[in-house]
Structure formats: structure tokens, C-alpha cells
C-alpha positions in Angstrom: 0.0 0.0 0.0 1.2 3.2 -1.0 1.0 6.7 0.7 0.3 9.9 -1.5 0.2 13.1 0.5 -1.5 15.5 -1.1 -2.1 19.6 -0.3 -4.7 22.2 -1.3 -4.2 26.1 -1.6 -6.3 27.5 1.8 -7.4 30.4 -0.2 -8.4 28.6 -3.3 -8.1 25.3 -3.1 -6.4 24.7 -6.0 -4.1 21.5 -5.3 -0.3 21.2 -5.8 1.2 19.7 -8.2 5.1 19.3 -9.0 6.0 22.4 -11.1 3.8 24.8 -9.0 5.2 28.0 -7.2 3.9 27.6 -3.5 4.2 29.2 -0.4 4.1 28.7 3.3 2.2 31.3 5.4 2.1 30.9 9.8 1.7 33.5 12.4 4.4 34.2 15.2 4.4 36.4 18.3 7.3 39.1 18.3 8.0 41.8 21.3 9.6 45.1 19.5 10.3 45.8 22.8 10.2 45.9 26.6 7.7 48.5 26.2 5.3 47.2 24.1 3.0 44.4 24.0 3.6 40.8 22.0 2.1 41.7 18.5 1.4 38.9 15.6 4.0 38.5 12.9 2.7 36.8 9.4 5.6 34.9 8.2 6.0 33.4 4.8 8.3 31.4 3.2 8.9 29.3 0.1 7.3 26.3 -0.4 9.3 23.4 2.1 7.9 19.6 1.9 9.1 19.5 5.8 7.1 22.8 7.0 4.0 22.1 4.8 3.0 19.4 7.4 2.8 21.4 10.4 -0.3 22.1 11.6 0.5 25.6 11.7 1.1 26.4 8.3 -1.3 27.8 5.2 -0.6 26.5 1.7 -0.4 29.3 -1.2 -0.7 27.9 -4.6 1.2 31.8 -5.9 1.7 35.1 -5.1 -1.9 36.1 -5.9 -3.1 33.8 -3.1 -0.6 35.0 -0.6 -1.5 38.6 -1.1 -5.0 37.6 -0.4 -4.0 36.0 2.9 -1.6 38.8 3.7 -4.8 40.8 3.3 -6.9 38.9 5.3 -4.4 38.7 8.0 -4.0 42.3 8.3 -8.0 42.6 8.0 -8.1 40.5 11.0 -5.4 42.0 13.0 -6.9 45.2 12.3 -10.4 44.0 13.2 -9.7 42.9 16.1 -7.7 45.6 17.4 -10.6 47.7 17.2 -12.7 45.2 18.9 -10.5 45.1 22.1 -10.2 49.1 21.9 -14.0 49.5 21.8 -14.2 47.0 25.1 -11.8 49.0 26.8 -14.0 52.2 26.6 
């Protein structure tokens, strides 16, 4: 019995094949400083067979897809960030 892994683009499902460009997209928690609050980082990286099987990770078939992650990232960030500013009035 063989094993075939397969992986899907998170934005628009398209699914990888050998001579695609992919990327790898996660979120990490930086401190600029000792003043300042831990803030999200969106990370992304060329495609790595090792890194595309943690959990962590969202699969970009191209650039087009990761700019519309990047955009819904920032959406998010920003969203939220108002959110927890109107609860603190």
C-alpha cells in the first residue's frame, strides 16, 4: 500500500502539483520591545515539503493567493484591534 500526500491552496483550493510556485504562510508572536505588548508576525516562506505538514502552516498555490491571505491577516489584526479598543471604553 502506498502513501500519497496531497495539499490544497487555503485560499483557493487549487491543489499542488510538481512544477507549482507555492508558499508557506504561519503567524508568530514578536515583542519590538520591553515597552510594548507581544504583537502577531505573518511569516511566509517558500514552499518546504518539511514545513508544509505542520499544523500551523497555510498553503499558497502563488503570489496572488498570498497577497489575499496577507490581506486577510491584516483585516483581522486590524479588526480585532478595534474590537478590544472599543471593550476597553
Amino acid at each position: 500500500m502506498t502513501w500519497t500526500e496531497t495539499f490544497s491552496c487555503n485560499v483557493c483550493g487549487k491543489r499542488k502539483g510538481d512544477v507549482d510556485h507555492w508558499w508557506l504562510a504561519w503567524v508568530e508572536q514578536i515583542q519590538p520591545s520591553d515597552d510594548e505588548e507581544p504583537k502577531p508576525k505573518l511569516q511566509v516562506m517558500p514552499w518546504s515539503e518539511l514545513m508544509a505538514r505542520s499544523l500551523e502552516v497555510v498553503h499558497l498555490c502563488g503570489a496572488g493567493c498570498a497577497l489575499k491571505e496577507a490581506e486577510r491577516w491584516m483585516t483581522s489584526v486590524a479588526q480585532n484591534k478595534r474590537a478590544a479598543s472599543s471593550a476597553a471604553d
